[in-house]
Phi, psi and omega in degrees: 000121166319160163276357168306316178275317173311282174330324202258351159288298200270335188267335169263337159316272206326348196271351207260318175258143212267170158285162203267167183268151197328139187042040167318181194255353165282311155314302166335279178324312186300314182280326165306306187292325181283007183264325200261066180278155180273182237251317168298354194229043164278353169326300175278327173286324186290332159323321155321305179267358146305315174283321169319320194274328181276009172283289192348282164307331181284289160323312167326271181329318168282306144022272232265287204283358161308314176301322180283294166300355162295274157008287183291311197300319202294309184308316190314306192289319188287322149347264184312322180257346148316312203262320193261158160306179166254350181202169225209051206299148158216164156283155202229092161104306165228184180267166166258100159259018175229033162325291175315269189327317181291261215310357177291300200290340165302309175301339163262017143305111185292153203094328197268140183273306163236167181216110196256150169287128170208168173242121198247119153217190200235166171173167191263146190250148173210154159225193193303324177265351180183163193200142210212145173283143196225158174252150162224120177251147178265144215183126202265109189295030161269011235238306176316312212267357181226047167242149188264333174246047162287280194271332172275025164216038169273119184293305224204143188067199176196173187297306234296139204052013152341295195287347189297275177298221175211031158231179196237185179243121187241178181301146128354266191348280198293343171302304180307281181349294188281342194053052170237158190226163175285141189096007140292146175283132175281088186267124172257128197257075164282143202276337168266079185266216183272160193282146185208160215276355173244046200085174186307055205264148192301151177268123164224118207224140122311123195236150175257173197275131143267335178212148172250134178242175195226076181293356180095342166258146179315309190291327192253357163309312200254342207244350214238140200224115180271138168220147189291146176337285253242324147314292190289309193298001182271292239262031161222350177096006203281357157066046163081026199201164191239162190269312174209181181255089187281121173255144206224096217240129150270035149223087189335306192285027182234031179291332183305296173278027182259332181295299210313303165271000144302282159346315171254026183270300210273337181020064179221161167296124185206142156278134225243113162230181183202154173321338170294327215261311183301335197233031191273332168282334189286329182253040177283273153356295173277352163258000173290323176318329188288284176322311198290334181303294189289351167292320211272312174311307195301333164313315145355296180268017171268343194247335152300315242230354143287320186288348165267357163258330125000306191279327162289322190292328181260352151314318150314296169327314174268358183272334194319311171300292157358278200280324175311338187279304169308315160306326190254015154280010199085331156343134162260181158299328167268355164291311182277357165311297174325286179315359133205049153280322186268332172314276189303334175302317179298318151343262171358281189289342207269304163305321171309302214280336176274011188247007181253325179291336173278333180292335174275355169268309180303318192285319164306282173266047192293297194309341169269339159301310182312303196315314204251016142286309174284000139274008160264344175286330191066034188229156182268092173302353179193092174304084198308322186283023165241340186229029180088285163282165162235034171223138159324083200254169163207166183206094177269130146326086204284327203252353156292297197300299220278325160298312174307339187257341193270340144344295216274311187319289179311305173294355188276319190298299212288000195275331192264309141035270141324323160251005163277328188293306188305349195266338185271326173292340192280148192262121192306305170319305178316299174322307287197298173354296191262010186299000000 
């Protein structure tokens, strides 16, 4: 067709019809058929279905692994502050041997649920096959018995009469290790005993097992050995005084005013810390671990949400006759804008939603997946003594997934953006020229 005839075509039709109102139902169409591309233009669909997938996967995947780190902290933290206190009383200047009054006058702080006296040392644990460094902490067995992921997670034996005897309670783990069971012997070996004209010589006592428990983490599963209060201060030497007060809030984030009145309840010099300053880099860590993960992830969908402008710029390209054919038909310029915006768009939503459904299916059912990959591999995917726990944990966010699909959403719009302008810029003659 000349440019003549073109012309003598597009100007007086466009002048004659008027234009339709916005996302008409004929742009739907038009944009529905450039999606359903034909068998010369697979080209441009398989760029298409590439973006589909990587927006998918790019939502799944963050989707998900946000959940699992969400997961590890929430386990990590409960974890941690199950077996440790929330505030951390020590003695200053003198000991505590007025241990009792002090953790009496903490408990009757409000928030606080409990406040325990305890004695702490390090010492090595052994049986006939094997042997391992150990914490033993000392402890009153009214005290054992009103921490929950203690006393609620005891396998085999059981506390009662705890405070009676001399024996003690140790980890799953470390049971496995040593190959004891209750009513086995323990033996702890501490490097500091009593002084003799040749030196320092090591303390060694054998405790039989009463009970073994199982909290799910590793470190404290394997490191950690309950023995009665009044045992550990003979076997550690403490002459009647305890190594710190552990207090237990029934809200972890409120140690600040839980320190204050700690501090002015006991009105003795006492060193005063809580669980942020102790563990503030491990969950420092995890959380730069985090950010850096969803920066790195959000590329994904970002590399998707190009490949919908590539997949467009050349939809257009091939379209070109087309839309000069829809322009002297009356088309405006925001119709074919529209019309593809709503193309690439769908790309988009279409892609988000199915990457929100699998990621909330995965995430939901990690632990079951790992399980049945690592029997069909015969390999362990989640090693407890590397990652602490001894489950897969994830825990979703409602208000992470909702950022992450309006993420994936915005960029699929701004992605279309530039070829839908460009397809509203092309000029029906021009187009039109070599037809």
């Amino acid at each position: 067709m000349s440019e003549s005839a073109a012309e003598t075509v597009a100007a007086p039709v466009a002048a004659k019809v008027s234009a339709t109102r916005p996302f008409a139902a004929f742009e739907w169409l038009v944009a529905g058929r450039y999606l359903r591309a034909r068998r010369r233009e697979g080209f441009i669909s398989v760029i298409a279905g590439f973006s589909f997938l990587g927006i998918m996967l790019g939502v799944a995947t963050l989707i998900i692994v946000l959940s699992v780190m969400n997961g590890f902290r929430k386990e990590l933290l409960d974890k941690i502050l199950g077996v440790n206190g929330h505030v951390f009383v020590s003695g200053m200047e003198r000991p505590l041997t007025d241990f009792s009054d002090v953790a009496s006058r903490i408990a009757a702080l409000p928030g606080v649920t409990l406040a325990m006296p305890l004695v702490e040392g390090q010492a090595l644990a052994s049986s006939p096959v094997n042997a391992g460094g150990i914490l033993v902490r000392g402890v009153r067995e009214e005290d054992i018995k009103r921490v929950p992921s203690i006393a609620g997670n005891i396998r085999m034996g059981t506390l009662h009469g705890f405070d009676e005897g001399q024996g003690v309670v140790i980890g799953k783990r470390l049971a496995e290790q040593l190959f004891l069971r209750p009513g086995d012997g323990l033996t702890l070996t501490a490097p500091r005993g009593p002084q003799t004209p040749f030196g320092t010589t090591p303390r060694v006592k054998t405790y039989p097992v009463r009970a073994v428990y199982e909290v799910g983490m590793s470190e404290f599963d394997s490191a950690f050995v309950y023995m009665p209060l009044g045992e550990a201060q003979a076997y550690f030497g403490r002459d009647g005084d305890a190594s710190a007060i552990e207090v237990f809030l029934r809200d972890p984030d409120m140690v600040e005013g839980a320190r204050a009145a700690i501090d002015q309840a006991i009105e003795r010099p006492v060193i005063i810390s809580d669980w942020r300053m102790r563990n503030r880099t491990f969950f420092g860590v995890l959380q730069v671990e985090r950010n850096v993960m969803f920066l790195i992830l959000t590329l994904i969908v970002l590399v998707a949400a190009l490949n919908i402008v590539s997949g467009l710029i050349m939809l257009v390209k091939d379209k070109s006759a087309d839309i000069a054919i829809l322009r002297t038909m009356g088309a405006t310029r925001g119709a074919i804008l529209r019309i593809f915006l709503i193309t690439g768009a769908a790309i988009g939503v279409v892609g988000t939603l199915a990457g929100l459904l699998l990621g909330i299916v995965v995430a939901v059912n990690v632990e079951t997946l790992r399980d049945f990959f690592s029997r069909m591999t015969d390999t362990n995917l989640f090693p407890a003594e590397f990652y602490f726990l001894s489950r897969l944990p994830s825990q979703v966010d409602p208000r992470e997934v909702v950022t992450v699909v309006l993420m994936a959403l915005t960029l699929s719009l701004l992605a279309t953006i530039y070829p839908a302008w460009r397809a509203a810029r092309l000029d029906p003659v021009e187009a039109l020229r070599y037809e």
